[in-house]
Every structure is written in structure tokens, then in C-alpha cells.
Residue, then its C-alpha position, 0 to 999 in steps of 0.5 A: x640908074x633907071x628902071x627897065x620894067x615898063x610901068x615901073x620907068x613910067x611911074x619913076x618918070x612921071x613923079x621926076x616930072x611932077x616934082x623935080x623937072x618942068x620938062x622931059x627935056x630938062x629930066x632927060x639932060x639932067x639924067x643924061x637919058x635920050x628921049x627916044x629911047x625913053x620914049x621906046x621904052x615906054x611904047x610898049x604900054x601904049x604911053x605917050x608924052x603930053x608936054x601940056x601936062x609934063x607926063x606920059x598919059 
């Protein structure tokens, strides 16, 4: 289950990123999640996904 808040989903993605996934893509098919969903959720803190880093900045 993921967080709803904003900036509690942002921090939980990120730490899966930094630690257990190479990609978002990879984090999203593994935690069956649809990426632009995600990425809705997170829109309305004005985060966006920097694939060279592998997190929302």
C-alpha cells in the first residue's frame, strides 16, 4: 500500500528508488502502481521525475 499524502508518497518513492529499484519503472511494475498516476499525485507539489538521477526532484 502506498501513501496518499503528497510528500509522504514523495519521500517513500524516492527511499524505494535510492534503495531497492533502478527505475521508476521497475518500482512501478514491481508494486503493480501506473506511472502516471504516480506521477499525478506527485503533481501537485510541483515534482517531477529526473530518470538520470532515478528520483522526483
Amino acid at each position: 500500500m502506498i501513501p496518499n499524502d503528497p510528500m509522504i508518497l514523495l519521500s517513500f518513492i524516492n527511499t524505494k528508488l535510492r534503495d531497492e529499484y533502478k527505475s521508476l519503472d521497475l518500482l512501478c511494475d514491481d508494486l503493480q502502481l501506473d506511472k502516471a498516476e504516480l506521477e499525478s499525485k506527485l503533481s501537485g507539489i510541483d515534482y517531477t521525475y529526473n530518470p538520470e538521477l532515478n528520483r522526483f526532484v
